[in-house]
VMD Tcl script that draws the C-alpha trace (Angstrom):
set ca {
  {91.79 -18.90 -116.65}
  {92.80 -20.18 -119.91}
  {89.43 -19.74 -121.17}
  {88.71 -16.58 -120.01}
  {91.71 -15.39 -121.34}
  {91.06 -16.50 -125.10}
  {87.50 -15.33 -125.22}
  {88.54 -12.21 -123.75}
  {91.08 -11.70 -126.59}
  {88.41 -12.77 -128.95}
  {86.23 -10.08 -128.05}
  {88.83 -7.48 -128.06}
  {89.44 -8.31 -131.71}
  {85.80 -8.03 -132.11}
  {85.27 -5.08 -131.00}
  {88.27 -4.04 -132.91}
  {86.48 -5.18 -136.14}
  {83.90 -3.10 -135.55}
  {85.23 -0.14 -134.53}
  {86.92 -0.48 -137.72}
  {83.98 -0.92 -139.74}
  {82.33 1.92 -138.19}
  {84.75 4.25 -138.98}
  {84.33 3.72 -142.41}
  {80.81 4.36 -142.48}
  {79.42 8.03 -142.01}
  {79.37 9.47 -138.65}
  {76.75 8.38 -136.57}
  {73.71 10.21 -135.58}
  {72.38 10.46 -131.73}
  {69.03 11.24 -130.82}
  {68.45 12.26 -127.43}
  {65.33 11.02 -125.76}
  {64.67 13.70 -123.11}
  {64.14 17.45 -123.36}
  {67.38 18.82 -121.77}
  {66.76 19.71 -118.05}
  {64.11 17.16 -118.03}
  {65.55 14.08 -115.58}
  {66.85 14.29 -112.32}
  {70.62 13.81 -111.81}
  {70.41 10.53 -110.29}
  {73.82 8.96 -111.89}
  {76.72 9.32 -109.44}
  {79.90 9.33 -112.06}
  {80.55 9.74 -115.47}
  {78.84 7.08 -118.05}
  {81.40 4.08 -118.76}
  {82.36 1.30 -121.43}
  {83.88 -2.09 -119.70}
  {86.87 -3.41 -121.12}
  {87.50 -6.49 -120.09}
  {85.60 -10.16 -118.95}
  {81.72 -10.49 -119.51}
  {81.84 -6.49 -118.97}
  {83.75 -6.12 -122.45}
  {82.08 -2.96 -124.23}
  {79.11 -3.29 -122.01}
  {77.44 0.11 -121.03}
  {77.06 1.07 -117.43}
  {75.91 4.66 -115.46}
  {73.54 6.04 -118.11}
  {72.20 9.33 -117.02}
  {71.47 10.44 -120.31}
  {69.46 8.34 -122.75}
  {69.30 8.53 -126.04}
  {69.48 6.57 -129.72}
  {72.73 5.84 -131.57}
  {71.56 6.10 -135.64}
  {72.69 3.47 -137.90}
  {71.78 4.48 -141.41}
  {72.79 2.10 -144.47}
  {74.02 3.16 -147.93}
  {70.57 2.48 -149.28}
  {68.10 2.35 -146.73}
  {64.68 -0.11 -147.58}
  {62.53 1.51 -145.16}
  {62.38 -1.27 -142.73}
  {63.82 0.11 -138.91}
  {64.62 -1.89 -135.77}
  {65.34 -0.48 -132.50}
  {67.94 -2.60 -130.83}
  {67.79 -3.33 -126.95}
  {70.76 -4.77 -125.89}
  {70.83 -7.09 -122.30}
  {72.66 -7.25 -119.64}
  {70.31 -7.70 -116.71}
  {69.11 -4.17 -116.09}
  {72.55 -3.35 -114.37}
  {74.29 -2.71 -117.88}
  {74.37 -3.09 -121.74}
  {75.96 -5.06 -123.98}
  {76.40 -2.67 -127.00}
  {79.82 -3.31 -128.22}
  {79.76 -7.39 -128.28}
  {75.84 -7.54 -129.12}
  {73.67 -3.93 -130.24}
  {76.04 -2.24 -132.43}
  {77.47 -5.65 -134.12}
  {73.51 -6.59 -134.77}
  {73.44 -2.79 -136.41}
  {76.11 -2.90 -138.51}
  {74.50 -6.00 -139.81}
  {71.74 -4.83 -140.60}
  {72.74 -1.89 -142.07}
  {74.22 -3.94 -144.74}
  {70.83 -5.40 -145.72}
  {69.39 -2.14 -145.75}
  {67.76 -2.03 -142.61}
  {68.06 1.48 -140.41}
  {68.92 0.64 -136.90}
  {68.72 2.36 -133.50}
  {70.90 1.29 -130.48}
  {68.63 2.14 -127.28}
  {70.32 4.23 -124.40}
  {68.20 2.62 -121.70}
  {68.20 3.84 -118.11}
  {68.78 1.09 -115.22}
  {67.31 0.72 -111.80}
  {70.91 -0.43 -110.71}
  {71.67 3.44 -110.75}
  {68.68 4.80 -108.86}
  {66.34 5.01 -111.34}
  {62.58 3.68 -110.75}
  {62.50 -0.06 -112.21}
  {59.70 1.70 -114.91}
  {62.78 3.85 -116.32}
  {63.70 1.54 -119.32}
  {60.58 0.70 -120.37}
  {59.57 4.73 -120.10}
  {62.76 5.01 -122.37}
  {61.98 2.50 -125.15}
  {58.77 3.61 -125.38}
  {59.83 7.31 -125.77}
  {61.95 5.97 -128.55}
  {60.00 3.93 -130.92}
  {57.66 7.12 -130.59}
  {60.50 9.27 -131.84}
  {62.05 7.21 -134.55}
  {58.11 7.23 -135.95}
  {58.40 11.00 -135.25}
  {61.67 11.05 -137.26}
  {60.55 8.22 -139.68}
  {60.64 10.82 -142.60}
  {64.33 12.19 -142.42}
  {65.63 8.74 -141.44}
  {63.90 7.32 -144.66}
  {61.84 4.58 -142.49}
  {58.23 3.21 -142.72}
  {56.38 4.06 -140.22}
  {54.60 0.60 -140.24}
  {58.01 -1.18 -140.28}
  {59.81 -0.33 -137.04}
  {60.14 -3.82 -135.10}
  {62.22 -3.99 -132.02}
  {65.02 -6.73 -131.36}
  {65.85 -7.38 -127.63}
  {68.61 -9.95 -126.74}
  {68.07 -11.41 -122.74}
  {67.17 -8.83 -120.74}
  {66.96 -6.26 -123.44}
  {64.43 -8.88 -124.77}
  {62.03 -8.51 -122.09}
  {62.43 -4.78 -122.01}
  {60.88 -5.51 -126.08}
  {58.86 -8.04 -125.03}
  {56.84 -5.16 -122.19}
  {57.14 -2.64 -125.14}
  {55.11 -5.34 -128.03}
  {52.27 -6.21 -124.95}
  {52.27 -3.21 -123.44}
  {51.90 -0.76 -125.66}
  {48.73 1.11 -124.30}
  {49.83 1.74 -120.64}
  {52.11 4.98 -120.94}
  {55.19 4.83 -118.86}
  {55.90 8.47 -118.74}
  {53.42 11.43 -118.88}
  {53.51 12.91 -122.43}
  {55.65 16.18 -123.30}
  {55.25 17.15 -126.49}
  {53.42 15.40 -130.45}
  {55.90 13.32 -130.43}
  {54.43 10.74 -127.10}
  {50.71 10.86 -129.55}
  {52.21 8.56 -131.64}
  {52.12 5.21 -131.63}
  {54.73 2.82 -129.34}
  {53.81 -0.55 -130.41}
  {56.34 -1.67 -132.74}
  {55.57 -3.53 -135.69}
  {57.61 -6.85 -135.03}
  {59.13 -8.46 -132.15}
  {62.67 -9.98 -132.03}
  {63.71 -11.72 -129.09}
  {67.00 -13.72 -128.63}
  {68.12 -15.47 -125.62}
  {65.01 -13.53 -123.92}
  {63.97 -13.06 -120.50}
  {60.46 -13.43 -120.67}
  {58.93 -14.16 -117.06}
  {59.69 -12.69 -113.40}
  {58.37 -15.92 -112.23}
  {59.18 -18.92 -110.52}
  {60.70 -21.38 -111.82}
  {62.55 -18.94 -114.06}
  {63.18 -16.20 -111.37}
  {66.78 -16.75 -111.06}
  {67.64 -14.04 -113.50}
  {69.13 -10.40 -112.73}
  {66.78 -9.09 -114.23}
  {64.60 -10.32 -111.94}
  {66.78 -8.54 -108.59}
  {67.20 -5.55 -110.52}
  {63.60 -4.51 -111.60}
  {62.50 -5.61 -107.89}
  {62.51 -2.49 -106.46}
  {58.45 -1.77 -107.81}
  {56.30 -3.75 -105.72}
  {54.42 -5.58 -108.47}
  {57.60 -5.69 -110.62}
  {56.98 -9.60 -111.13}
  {53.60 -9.33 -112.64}
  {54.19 -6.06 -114.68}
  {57.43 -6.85 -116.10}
  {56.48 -11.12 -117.30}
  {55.96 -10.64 -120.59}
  {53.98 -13.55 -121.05}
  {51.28 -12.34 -118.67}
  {50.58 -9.77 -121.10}
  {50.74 -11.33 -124.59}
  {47.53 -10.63 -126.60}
  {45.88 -11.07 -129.77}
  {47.03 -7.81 -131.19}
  {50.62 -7.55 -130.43}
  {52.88 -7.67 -132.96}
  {54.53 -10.82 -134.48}
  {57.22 -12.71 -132.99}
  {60.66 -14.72 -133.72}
  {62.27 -16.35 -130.82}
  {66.03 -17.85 -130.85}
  {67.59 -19.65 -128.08}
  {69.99 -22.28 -127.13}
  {69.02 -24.97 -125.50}
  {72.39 -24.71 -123.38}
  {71.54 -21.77 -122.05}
  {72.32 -21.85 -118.37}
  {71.38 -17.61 -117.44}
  {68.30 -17.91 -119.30}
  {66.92 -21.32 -119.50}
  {65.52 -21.70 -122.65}
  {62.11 -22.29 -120.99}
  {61.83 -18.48 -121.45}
  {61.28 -18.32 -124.88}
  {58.86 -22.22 -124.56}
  {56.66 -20.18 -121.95}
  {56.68 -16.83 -124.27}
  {56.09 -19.09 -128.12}
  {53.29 -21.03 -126.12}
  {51.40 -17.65 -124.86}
  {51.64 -16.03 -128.11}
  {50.24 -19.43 -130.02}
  {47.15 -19.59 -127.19}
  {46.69 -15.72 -128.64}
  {46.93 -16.41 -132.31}
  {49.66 -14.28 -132.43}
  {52.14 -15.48 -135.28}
  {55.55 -16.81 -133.75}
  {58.57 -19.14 -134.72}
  {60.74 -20.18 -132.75}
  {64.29 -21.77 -133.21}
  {66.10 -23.65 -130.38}
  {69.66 -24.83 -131.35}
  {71.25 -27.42 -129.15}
  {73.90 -25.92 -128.34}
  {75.41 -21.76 -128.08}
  {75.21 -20.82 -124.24}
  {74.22 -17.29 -123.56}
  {75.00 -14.17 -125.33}
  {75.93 -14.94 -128.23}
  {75.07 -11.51 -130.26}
  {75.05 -12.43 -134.04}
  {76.95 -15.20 -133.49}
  {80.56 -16.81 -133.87}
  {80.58 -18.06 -137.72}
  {80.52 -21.85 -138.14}
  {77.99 -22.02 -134.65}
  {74.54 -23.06 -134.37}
  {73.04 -20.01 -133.19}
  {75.20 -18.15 -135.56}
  {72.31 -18.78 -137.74}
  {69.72 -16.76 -136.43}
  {70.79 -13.72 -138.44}
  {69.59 -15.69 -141.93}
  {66.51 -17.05 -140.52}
  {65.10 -13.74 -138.72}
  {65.69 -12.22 -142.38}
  {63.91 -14.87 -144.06}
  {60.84 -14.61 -141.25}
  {60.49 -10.71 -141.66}
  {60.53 -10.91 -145.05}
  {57.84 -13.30 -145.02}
  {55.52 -10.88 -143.31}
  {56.47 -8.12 -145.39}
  {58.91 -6.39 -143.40}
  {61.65 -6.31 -145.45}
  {60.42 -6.27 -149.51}
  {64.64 -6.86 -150.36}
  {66.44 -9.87 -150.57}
  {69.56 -10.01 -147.74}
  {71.73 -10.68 -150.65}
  {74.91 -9.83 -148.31}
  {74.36 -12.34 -146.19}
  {76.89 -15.10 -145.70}
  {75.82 -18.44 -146.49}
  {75.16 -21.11 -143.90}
  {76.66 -23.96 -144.90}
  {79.71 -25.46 -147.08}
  {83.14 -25.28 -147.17}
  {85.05 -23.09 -144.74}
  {83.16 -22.59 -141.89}
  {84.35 -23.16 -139.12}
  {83.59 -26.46 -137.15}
  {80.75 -26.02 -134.76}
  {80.73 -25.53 -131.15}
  {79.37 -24.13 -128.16}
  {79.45 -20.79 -127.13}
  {81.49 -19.73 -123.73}
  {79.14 -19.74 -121.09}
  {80.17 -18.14 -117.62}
  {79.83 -20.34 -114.98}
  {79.17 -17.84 -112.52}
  {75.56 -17.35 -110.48}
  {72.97 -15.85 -112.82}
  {72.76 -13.01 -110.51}
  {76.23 -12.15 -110.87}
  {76.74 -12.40 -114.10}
  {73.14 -12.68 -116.11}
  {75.46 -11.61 -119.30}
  {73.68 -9.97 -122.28}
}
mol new
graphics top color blue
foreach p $ca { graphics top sphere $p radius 0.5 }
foreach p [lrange $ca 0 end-1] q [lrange $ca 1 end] { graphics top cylinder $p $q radius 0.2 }
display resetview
């Protein structure tokens, strides 16, 4: 109880920070992804934020998706539409999304927080995927008032948000949704994949997952939504992060998704830290996985997704950090509690 109780103030102060922080950056822009009119009213209840436990600023009952804009001072042109996880019954966007696009505002990167609809709420398992799709078509359709490359809009999934990236980056030529308007003729294969603590496969042995009871409603749900049955020579690049601690996700995820991409020639790196747990967002500073931020910058940069150095970055090592340990991991079932 202990525990709980100090990580639960710790995200409170968190999310505190960055409420703070965001309110000193302009207002934020939302993009809706749907004509209005155009989905069914499936949501019983009024959309909500958690505030407290594993559920802390996690997203639940979205009826209406859409993208929440994060635009930095000086933008470089490189976008990244961020899927947040929380086992297709809600989203982490306070502890995990927004925190990732605040930080990457700061390098310069324009981010989008995805909306996503959930099969938890009625909606056919397809309903995410039909939603991220819809939206790296419209941030290309908006790529010219946003100040974005077209040809540099990557996607960065953490857990289950991951494997909702992962279906978008091998997927990319079955349509989820019928088109409606110029917007669905452009392209939805994004330009990079990030996935962190992912949930790659549907499959035994790793089919302990929520993710895995939640998108179960479609018949073939296993074999559409395992990302690794799907990974092919031109999808796009890949960086994987995981801890090898991890007891939601076992980190024989993102093994099983870095050896399928190799046996396609698709580039991939991989980092697995000994220890962090499971949703760990950007990470606690002075932590092993707290790294990832640094090293995903360094990768995209070396394939020419980011021309700009991340000078605001804060160094990795030396004095002050803080001494490293493990992330909290719940010790609840991975079905109850599959966490971001």
């Amino acid at each position: 109880m202990r525990r709980q109780t100090r990580w639960t103030g710790l995200l409170a102060a968190l999310l505190l920070a960055c409420s703070g922080a965001a309110a000193a950056q302009p207002a934020l822009r939302t993009i809706p992804l749907w004509p209005a009119g155009h989905l069914p009213q499936t949501v019983n209840g009024p959309e909500q934020v958690g505030n407290e436990g594993g559920a802390m600023g996690a997203v639940t009952r979205v009826s209406e998706p859409r993208m929440e804009i994060h635009r930095p001072a000086q933008p470089n042109g490189t976008a990244v539409l961020i899927l947040g996880g929380g086992g297709y019954f809600r989203i982490q966007v306070g502890t995990a999304a927004r925190p990732m696009a605040q930080w990457l505002a700061s390098i310069g990167v324009t981010s989008a927080v995805l909306y996503y609809r959930m099969p938890v709420d009625g909606w056919p398992a397809s309903a995410p995927f039909a939603d991220g799709q819809r939206a790296m078509r419209l941030l290309r359709a908006h790529a010219g008032e946003l100040g974005i490359d077209p040809q540099k809009i990557g996607v960065m999934g953490s857990s289950a948000g991951a494997n909702l990236g992962g279906i978008l980056a091998t997927r990319f030529d079955h349509d989820f949704y019928p088109a409606l308007d110029a917007s669905d003729r452009l392209p939805s294969r994004p330009d990079f994949l990030v996935m962190l603590y992912p949930v790659v496969t549907l499959k035994p042995p790793y089919d302990t997952t929520r993710s895995r009871r939640e998108l179960a409603t479609q018949a073939d749900a296993v074999e559409a939504y395992s990302v690794e049955a799907h990974v092919r020579a031109d999808m796009p690049p890949v960086f994987l992060a995981h801890a090898a601690d991890d007891r939601i996700a076992d980190v024989g995820h993102s093994l099983l998704m870095f050896q399928a991409a190799r046996a396609h020639d698709v580039p991939a790196e991989l980092h697995v830290f000994e220890r962090g747990g499971h949703s760990w967002g950007l990470g606690r500073p002075g932590t092993q996985v707290a790294q990832w931020p640094r090293l995903f910058a360094t990768w995209a940069r070396a394939h020419g997704f980011m021309a700009a150095p991340a000078a605001g970055l804060q160094p990795l090592t030396g004095a002050g950090l803080a001494p490293t340990r493990a992330a909290p991991v719940d010790d609840d079932a991975p079905f109850e509690d599959e966490g971001d």
